[in-house]
C-alpha beads as a LAMMPS data file, in Angstrom:
LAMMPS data file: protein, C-alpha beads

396 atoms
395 bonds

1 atom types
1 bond types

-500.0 500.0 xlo xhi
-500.0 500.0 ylo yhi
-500.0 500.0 zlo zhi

Masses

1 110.0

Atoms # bond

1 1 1 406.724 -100.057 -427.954
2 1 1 403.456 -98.308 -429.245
3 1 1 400.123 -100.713 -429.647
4 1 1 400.762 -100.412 -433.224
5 1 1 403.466 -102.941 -432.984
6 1 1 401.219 -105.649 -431.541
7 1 1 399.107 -107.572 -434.077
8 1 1 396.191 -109.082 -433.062
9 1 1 397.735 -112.217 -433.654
10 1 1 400.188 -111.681 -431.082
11 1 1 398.427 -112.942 -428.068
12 1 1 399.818 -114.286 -424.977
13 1 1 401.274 -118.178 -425.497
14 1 1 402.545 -117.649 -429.126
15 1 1 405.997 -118.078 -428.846
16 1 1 406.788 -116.004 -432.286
17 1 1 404.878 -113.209 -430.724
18 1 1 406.833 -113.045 -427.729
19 1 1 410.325 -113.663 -429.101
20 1 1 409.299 -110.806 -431.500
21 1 1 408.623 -108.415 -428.829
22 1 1 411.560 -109.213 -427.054
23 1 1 413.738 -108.035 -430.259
24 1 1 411.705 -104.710 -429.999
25 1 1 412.046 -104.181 -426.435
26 1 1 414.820 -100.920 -426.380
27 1 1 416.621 -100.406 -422.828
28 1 1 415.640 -97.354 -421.028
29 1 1 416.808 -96.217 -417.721
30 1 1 413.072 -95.873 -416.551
31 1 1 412.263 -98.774 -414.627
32 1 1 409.703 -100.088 -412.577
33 1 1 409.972 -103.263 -409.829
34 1 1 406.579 -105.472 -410.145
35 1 1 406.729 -108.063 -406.931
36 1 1 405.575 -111.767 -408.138
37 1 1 403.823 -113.764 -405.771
38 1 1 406.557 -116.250 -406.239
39 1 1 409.938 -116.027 -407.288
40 1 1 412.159 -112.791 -407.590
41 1 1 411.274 -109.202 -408.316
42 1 1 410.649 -108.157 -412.097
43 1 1 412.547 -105.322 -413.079
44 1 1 410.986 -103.766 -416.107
45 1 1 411.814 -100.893 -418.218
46 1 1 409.554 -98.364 -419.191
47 1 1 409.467 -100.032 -422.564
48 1 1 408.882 -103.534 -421.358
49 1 1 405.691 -102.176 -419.634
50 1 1 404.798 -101.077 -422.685
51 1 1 405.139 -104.550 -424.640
52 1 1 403.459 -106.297 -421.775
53 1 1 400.598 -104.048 -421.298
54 1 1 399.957 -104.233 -424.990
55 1 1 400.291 -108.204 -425.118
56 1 1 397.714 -108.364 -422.336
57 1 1 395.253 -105.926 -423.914
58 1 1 395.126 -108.130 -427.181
59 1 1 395.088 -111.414 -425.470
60 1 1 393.336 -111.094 -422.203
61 1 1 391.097 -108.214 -422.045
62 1 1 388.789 -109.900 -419.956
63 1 1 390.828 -109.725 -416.794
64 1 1 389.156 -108.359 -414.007
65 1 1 385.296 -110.398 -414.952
66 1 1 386.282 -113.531 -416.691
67 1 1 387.247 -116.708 -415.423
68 1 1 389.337 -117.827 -418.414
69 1 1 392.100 -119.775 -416.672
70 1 1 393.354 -120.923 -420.603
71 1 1 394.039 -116.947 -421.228
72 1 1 395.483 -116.370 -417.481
73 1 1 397.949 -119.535 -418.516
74 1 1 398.883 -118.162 -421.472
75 1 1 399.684 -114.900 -420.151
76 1 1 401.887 -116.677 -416.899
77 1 1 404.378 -117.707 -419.395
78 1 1 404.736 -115.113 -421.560
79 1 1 405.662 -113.533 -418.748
80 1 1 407.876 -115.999 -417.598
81 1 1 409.245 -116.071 -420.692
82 1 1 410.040 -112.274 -421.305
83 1 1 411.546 -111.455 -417.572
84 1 1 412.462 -114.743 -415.958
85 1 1 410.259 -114.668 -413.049
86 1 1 407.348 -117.127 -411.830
87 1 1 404.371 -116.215 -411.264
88 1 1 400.957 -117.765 -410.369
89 1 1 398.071 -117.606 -413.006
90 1 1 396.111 -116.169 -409.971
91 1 1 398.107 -113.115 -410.040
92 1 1 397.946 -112.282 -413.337
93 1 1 395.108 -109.462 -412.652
94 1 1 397.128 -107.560 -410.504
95 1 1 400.608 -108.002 -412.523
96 1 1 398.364 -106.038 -414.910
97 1 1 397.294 -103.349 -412.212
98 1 1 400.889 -102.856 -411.136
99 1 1 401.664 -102.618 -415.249
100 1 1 399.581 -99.665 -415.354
101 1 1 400.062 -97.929 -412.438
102 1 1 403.293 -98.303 -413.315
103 1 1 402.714 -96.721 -416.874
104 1 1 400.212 -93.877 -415.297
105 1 1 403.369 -92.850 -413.178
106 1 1 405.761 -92.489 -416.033
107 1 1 403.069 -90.496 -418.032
108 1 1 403.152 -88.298 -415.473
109 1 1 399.641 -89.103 -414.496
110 1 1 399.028 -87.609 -410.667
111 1 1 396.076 -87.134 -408.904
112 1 1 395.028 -83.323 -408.325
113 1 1 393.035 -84.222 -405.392
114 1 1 392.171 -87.785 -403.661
115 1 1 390.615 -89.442 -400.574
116 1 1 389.648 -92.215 -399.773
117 1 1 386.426 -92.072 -402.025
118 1 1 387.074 -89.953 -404.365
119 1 1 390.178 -89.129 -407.029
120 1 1 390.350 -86.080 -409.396
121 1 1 392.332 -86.140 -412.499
122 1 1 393.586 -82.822 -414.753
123 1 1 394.140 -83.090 -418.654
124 1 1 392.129 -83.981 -421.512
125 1 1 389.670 -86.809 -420.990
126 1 1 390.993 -89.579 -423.816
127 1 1 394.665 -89.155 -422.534
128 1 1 393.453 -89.737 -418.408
129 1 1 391.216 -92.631 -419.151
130 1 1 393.947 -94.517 -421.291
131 1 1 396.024 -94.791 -418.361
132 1 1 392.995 -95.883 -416.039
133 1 1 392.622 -99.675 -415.075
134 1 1 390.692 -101.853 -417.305
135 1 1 386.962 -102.692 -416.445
136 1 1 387.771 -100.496 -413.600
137 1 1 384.109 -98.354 -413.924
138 1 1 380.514 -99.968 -413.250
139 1 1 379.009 -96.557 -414.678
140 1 1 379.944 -93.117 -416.430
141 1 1 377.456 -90.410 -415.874
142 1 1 378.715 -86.939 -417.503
143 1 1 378.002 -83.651 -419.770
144 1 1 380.707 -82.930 -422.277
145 1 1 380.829 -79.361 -423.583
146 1 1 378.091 -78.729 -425.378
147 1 1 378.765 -77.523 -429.175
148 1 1 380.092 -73.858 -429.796
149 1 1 378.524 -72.980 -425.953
150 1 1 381.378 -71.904 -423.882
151 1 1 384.970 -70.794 -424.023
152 1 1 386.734 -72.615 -420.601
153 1 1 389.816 -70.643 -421.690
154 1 1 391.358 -73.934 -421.630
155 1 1 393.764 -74.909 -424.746
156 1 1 392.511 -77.578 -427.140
157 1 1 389.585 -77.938 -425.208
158 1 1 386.353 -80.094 -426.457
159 1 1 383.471 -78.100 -428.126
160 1 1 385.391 -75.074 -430.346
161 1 1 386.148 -77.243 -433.257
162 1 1 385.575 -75.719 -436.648
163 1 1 382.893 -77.753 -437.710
164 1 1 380.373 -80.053 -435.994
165 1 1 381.674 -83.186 -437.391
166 1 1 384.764 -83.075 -435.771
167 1 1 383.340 -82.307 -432.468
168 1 1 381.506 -85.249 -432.404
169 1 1 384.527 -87.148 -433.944
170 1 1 386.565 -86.457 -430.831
171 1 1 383.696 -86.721 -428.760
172 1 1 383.576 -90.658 -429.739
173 1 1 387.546 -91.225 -429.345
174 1 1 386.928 -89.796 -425.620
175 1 1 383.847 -92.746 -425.067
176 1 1 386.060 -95.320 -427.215
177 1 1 388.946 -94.794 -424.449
178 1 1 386.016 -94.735 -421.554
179 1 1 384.726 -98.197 -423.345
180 1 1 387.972 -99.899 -421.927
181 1 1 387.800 -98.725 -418.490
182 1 1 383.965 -99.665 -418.228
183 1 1 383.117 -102.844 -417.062
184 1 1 380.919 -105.079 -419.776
185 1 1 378.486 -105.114 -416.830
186 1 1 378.655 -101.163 -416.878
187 1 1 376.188 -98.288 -418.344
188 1 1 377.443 -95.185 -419.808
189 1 1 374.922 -92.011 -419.857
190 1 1 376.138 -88.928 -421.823
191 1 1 374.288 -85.644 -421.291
192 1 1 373.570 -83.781 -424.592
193 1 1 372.546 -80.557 -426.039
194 1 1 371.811 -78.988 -429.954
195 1 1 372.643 -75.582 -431.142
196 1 1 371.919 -73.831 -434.463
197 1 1 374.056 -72.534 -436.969
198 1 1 374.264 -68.630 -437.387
199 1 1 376.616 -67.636 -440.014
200 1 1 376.236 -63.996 -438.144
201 1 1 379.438 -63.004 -437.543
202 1 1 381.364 -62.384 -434.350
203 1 1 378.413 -61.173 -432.072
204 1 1 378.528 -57.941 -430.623
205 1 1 376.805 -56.141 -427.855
206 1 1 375.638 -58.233 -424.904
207 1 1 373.502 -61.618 -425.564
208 1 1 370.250 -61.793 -424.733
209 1 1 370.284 -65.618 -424.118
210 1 1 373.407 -66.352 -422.787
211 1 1 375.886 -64.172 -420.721
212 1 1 379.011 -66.501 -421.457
213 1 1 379.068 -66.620 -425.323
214 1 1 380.817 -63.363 -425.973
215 1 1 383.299 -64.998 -427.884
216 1 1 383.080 -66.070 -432.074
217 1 1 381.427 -69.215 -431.606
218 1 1 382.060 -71.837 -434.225
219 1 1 378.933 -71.471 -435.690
220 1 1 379.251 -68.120 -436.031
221 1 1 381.572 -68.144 -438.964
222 1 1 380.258 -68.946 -442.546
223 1 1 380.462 -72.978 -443.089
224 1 1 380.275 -75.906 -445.834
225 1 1 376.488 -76.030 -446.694
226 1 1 373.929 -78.156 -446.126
227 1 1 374.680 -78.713 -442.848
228 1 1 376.366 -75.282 -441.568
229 1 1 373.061 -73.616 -443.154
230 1 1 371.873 -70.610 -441.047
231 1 1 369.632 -71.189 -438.497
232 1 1 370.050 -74.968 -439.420
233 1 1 369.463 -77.056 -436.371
234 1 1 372.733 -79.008 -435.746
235 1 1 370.886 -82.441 -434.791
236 1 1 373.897 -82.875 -432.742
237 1 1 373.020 -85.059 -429.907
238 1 1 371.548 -88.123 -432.680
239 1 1 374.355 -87.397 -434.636
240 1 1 376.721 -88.646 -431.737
241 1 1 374.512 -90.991 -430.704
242 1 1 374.782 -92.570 -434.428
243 1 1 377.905 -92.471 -434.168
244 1 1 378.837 -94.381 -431.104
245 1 1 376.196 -96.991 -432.766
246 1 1 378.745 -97.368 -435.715
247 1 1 381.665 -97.787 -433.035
248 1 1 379.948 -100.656 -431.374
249 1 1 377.843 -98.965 -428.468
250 1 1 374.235 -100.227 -427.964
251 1 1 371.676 -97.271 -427.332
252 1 1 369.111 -97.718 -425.144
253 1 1 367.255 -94.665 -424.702
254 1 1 367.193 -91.129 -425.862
255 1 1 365.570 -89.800 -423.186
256 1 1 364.304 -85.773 -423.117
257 1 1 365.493 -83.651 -420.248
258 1 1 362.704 -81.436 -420.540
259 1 1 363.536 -77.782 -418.556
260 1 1 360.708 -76.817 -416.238
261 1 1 362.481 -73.508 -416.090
262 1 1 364.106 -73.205 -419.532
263 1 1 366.984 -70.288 -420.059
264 1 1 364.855 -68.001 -421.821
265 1 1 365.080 -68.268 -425.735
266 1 1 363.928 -64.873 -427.909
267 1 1 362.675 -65.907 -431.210
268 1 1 359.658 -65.207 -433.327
269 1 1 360.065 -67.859 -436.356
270 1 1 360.185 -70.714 -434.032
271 1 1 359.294 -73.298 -431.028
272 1 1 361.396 -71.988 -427.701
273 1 1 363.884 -74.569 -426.867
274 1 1 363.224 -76.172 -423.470
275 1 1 365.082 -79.740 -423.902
276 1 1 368.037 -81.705 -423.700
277 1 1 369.126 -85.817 -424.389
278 1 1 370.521 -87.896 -421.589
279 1 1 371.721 -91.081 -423.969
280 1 1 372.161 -94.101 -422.115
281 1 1 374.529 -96.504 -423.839
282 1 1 376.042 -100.233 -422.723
283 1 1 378.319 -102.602 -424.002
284 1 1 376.139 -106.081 -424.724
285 1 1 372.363 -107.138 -423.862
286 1 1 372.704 -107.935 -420.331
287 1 1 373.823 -105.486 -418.054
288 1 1 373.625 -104.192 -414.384
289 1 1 369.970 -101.798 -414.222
290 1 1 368.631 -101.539 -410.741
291 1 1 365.011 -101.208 -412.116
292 1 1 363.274 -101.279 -408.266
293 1 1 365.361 -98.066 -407.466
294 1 1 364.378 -95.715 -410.308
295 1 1 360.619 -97.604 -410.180
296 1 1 357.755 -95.267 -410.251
297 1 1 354.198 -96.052 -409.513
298 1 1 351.539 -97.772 -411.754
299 1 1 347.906 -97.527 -411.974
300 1 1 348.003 -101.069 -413.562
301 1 1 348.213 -104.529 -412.607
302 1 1 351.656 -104.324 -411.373
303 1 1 352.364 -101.913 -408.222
304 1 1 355.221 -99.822 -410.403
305 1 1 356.690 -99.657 -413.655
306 1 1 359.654 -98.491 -415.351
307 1 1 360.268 -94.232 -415.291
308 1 1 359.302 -92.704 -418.967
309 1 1 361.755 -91.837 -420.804
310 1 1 360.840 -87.909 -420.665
311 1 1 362.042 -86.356 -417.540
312 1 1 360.479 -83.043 -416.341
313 1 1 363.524 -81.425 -414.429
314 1 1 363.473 -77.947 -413.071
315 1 1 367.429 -76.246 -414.746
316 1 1 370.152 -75.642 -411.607
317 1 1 370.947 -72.646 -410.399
318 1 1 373.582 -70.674 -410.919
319 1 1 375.362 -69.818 -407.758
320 1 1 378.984 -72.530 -408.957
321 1 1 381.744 -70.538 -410.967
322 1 1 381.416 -73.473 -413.244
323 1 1 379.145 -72.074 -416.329
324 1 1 377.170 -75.260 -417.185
325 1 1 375.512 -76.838 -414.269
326 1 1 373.382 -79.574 -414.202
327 1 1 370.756 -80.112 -411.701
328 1 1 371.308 -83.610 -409.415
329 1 1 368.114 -84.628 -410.323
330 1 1 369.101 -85.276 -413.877
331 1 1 371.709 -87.672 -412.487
332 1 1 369.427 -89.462 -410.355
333 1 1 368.171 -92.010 -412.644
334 1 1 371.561 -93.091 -414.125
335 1 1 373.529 -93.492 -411.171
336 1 1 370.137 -94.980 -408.972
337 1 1 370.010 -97.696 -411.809
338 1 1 373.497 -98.641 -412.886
339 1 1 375.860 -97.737 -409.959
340 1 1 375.748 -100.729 -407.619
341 1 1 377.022 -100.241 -404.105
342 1 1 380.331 -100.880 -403.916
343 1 1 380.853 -99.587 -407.370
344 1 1 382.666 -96.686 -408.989
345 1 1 381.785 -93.584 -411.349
346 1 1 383.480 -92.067 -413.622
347 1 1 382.957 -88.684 -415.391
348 1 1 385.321 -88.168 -417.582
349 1 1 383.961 -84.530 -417.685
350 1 1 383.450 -83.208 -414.325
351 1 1 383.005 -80.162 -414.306
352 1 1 381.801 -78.950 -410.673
353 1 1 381.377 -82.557 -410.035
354 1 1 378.034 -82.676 -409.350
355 1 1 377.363 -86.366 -410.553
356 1 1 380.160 -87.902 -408.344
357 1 1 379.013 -85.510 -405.630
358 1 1 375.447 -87.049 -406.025
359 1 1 376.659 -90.951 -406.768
360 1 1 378.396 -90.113 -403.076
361 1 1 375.649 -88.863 -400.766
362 1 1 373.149 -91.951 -401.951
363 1 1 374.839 -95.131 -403.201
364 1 1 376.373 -97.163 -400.389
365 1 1 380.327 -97.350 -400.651
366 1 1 381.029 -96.186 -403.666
367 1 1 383.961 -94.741 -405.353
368 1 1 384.474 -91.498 -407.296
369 1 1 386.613 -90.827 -410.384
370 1 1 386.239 -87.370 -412.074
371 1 1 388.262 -85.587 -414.970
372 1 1 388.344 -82.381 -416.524
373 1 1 390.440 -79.913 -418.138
374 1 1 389.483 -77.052 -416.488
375 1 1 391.744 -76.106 -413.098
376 1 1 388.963 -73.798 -412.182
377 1 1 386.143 -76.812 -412.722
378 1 1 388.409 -78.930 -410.354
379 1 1 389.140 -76.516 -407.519
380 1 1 385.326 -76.111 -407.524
381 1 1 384.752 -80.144 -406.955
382 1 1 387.309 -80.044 -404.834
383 1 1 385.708 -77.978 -402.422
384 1 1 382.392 -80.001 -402.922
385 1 1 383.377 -83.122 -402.720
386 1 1 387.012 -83.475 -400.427
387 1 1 384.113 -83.557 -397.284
388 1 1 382.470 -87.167 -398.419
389 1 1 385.800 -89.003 -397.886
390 1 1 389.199 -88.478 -395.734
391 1 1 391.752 -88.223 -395.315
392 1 1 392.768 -85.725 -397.974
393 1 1 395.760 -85.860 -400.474
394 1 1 397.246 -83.719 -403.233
395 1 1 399.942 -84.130 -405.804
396 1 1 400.203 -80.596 -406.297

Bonds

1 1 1 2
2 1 2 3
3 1 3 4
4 1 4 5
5 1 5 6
6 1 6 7
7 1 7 8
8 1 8 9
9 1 9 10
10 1 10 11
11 1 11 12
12 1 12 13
13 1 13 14
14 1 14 15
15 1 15 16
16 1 16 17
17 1 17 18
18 1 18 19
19 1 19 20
20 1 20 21
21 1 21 22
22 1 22 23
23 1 23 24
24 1 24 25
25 1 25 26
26 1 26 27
27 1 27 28
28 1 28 29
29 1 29 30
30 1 30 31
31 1 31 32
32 1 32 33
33 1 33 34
34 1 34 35
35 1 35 36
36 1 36 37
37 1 37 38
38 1 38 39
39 1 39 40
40 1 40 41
41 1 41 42
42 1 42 43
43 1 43 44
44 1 44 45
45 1 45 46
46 1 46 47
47 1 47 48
48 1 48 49
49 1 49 50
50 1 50 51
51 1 51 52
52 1 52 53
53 1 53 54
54 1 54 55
55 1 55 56
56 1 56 57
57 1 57 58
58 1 58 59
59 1 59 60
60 1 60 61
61 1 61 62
62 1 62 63
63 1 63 64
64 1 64 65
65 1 65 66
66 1 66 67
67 1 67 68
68 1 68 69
69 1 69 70
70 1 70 71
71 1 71 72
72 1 72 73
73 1 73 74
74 1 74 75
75 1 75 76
76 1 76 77
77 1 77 78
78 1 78 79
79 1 79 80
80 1 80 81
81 1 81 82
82 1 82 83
83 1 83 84
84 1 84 85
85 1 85 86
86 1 86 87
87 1 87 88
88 1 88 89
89 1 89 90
90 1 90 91
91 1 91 92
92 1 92 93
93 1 93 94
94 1 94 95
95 1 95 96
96 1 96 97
97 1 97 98
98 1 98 99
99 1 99 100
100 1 100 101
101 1 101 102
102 1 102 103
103 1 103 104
104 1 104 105
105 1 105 106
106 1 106 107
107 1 107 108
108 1 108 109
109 1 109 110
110 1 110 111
111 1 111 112
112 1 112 113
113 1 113 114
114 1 114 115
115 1 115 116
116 1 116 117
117 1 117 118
118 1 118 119
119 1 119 120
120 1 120 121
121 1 121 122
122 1 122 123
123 1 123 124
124 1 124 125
125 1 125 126
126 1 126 127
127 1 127 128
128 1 128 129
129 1 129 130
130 1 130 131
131 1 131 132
132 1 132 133
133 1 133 134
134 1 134 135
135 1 135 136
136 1 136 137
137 1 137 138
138 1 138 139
139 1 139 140
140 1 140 141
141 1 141 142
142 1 142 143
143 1 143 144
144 1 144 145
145 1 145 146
146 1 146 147
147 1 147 148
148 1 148 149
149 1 149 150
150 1 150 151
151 1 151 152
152 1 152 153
153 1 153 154
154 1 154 155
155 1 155 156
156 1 156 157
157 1 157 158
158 1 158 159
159 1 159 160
160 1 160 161
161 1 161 162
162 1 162 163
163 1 163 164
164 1 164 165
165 1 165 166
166 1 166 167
167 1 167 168
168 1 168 169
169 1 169 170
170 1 170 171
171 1 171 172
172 1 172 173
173 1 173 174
174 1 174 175
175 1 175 176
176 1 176 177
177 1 177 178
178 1 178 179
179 1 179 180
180 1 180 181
181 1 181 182
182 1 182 183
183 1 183 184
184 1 184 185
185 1 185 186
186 1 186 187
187 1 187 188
188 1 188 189
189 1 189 190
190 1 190 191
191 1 191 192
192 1 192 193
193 1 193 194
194 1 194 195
195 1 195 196
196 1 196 197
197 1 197 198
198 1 198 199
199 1 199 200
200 1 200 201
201 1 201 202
202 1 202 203
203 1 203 204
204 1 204 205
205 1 205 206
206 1 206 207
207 1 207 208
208 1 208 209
209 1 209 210
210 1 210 211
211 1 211 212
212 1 212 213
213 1 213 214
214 1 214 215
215 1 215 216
216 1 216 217
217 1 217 218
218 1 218 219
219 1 219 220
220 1 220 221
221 1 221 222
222 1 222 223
223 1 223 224
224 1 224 225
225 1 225 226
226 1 226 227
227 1 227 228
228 1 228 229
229 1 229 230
230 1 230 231
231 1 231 232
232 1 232 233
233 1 233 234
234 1 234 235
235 1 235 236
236 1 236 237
237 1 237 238
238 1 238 239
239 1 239 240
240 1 240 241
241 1 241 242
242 1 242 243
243 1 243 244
244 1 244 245
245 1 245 246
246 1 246 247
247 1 247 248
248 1 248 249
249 1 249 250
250 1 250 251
251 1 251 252
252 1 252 253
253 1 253 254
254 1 254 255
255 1 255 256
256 1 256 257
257 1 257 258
258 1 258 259
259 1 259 260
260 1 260 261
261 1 261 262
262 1 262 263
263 1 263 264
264 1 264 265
265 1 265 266
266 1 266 267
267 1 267 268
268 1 268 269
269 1 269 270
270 1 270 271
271 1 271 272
272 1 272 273
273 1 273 274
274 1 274 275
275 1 275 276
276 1 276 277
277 1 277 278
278 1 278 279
279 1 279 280
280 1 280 281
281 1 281 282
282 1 282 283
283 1 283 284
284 1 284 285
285 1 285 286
286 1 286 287
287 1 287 288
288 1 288 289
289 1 289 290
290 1 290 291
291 1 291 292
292 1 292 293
293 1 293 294
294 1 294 295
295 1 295 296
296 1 296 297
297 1 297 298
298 1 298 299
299 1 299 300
300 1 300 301
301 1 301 302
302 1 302 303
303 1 303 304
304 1 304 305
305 1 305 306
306 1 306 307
307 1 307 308
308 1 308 309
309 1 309 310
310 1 310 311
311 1 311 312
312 1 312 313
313 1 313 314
314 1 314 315
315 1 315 316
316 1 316 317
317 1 317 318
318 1 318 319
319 1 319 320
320 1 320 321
321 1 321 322
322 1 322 323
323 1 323 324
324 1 324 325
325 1 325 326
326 1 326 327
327 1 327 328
328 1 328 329
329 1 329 330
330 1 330 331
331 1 331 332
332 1 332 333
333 1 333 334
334 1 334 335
335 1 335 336
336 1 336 337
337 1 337 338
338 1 338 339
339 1 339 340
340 1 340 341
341 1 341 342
342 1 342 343
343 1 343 344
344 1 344 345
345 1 345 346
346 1 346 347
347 1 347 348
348 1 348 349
349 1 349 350
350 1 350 351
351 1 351 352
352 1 352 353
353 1 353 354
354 1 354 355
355 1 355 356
356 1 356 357
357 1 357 358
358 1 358 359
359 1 359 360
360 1 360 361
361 1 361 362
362 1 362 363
363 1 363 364
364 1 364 365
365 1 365 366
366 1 366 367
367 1 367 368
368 1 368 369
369 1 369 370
370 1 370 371
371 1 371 372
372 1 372 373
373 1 373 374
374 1 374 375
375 1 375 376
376 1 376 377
377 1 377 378
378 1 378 379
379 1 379 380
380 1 380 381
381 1 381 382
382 1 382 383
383 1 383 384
384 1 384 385
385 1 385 386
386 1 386 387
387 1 387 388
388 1 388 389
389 1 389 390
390 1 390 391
391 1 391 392
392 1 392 393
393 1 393 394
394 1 394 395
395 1 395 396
């Protein structure tokens, strides 16, 4: 059963809800055995996963970080109701777990490289985090393709689409699916550059800014006007940021990654480029910021202060295959602030996996979770990262 069966008013405890998911529950011969603490084994089919996992994501969302023993109730006897088993309210967190590992398995979703920090995941970003574990991330730290920038060779990969609209429309549905795997607690920081429309043509001869963009960028081709004006800048980055704002996401700063060593940029009717955005974004007003680690001094009363919000950062070099790099000091502030030990990252965009890489070598016990849709990215962070946790498995 899809999540469009479930209506919001179908939430754990109401009987009508449950008998009516019952009638829509279709036999399968996929089935999965999830152990109660109490009582005998639950076997589901791939369907009734689906009905429960979608009962428990309208009712009880909270599982995980709330103590709402009225929801966890609730949710024991729909359970008991729907497969005849017992099971202690306690439990109810991890019926949910085994749910959607269970799920994760059937949608084929395998690890292409884990130990026992770290766990890479191939395919597009909004189809890997919607089989992830609810309020399973304290922070997401990544760089998603910038705008008409690079060709991964990668079908229907992010940053190619026609116009810049839908770009950042499918940017969004990837940070609405990362929303449910962060925890309320959590911070999310998206890396973010702009581009300008040309309207030139496909380019020929080599470019002078940019050895990987021989290829007919997007912006290339002649567009709907005002926006795709030539050598209109794109505004991009605030136009994303706006719209996570409309979805619900609270933005707390726009800070500038200004490039000590910018790539250089050959024009005469303008200001060089030399800067990028690194949004941070949270859920509600009070969440985890470790403002003593990312402290900087102060020639006032107070020994330190908070870090401005304009960060002078020398670019990485180029030595990975990957073509977009970003230096670790970019990520040092968003995973120093809002990755707790203990805690786990996610970028759902990986790349070379320097973030993870980073979040590794300097917070205390934490646990990595990269994605990408690149096999070439991946083998790359494989490489870099398989030697900060043991021992090493592969489900390819």
């Amino acid at each position: 059963m899809s999540p469009a069966h479930v209506r919001k008013t179908d939430i754990p405890g109401n009987s009508s809800a449950t008998e009516d998911v019952q009638q829509q529950v279709v036999p399968s011969t996929s089935h999965c055995d999830v152990t109660p603490r109490r009582g005998r084994t639950a076997r589901m089919t791939s369907e009734q996963l689906r009905a429960l996992n979608d009962l428990l994501q309208c009712g009880a969302t909270s599982y995980g970080f709330s103590d709402d023993r009225w929801t966890q109730q609730r949710t024991v006897e729909l359970i008991e109701r729907m497969f005849d088993v017992i099971y202690h309210p306690n439990y109810v967190p991890r019926v949910l777990q085994q749910v959607q590992q269970a799920l994760s398995e059937q949608a084929g979703l395998g690890a292409y490289f884990r130990n026992t920090r770290v766990s890479l995941y191939r395919g597009e970003a909004a189809a890997i985090l919607a089989l992830l574990p609810p309020a399973s991330v304290d922070c997401i730290v990544t760089s998603p393709p910038y705008y008409g920038q690079r060709d991964y060779g990668v079908p229907n990969q992010i940053g190619l689409e026609q116009h810049p609209k839908e770009y950042i429309e499918r940017l969004v549905q990837v940070f609405q699916a990362a929303k449910r795997v962060l925890k309320p607690s959590g911070g999310l920081w998206v890396n973010l550059g702009d581009t300008y429309w040309s309207g030139k043509g496909r380019p020929h001869g080599p470019d002078e800014k940019q050895r990987h963009r021989r290829f007919l960028r997007p912006q290339d081709a002649s567009g709907p006007r005002p926006l795709c004006t030539p050598k209109q800048l794109l505004l991009i980055p605030h136009r994303f940021a706006i719209a996570m704002q409309d979805e619900g996401w609270i933005v707390r700063n726009d800070n500038v990654w200004y490039k000590v060593n910018p790539t250089p940029d050959p024009v005469d009717d303008r200001c060089a480029a030399a800067h990028e955005y690194m949004f941070h974004f949270v859920l509600g007003r009070k969440y985890y910021f470790n403002a003593g680690a990312v402290a900087v001094p102060s020639q006032g009363e107070r020994p330190t202060k908070a870090p401005p919000s304009v960060w002078m950062i020398r670019s990485a070099p180029t030595f990975k295959k990957h073509m977009a790099v970003f230096p670790e000091e970019l990520v040092r502030i968003p995973i120093q602030a809002t990755l707790p030990p203990g805690g786990t990252i996610l970028d759902p965009f990986c790349g070379s996996g320097t973030a993870l890489s980073y979040a590794l070598a300097h917070i205390e016990r934490c646990q990595a979770v990269g994605v990408d849709i690149s096999p070439a990215a991946l083998e790359e962070a494989q490489v870099l990262l398989e030697r900060q946790g043991v021992p090493e498995t592969s489900d390819l």
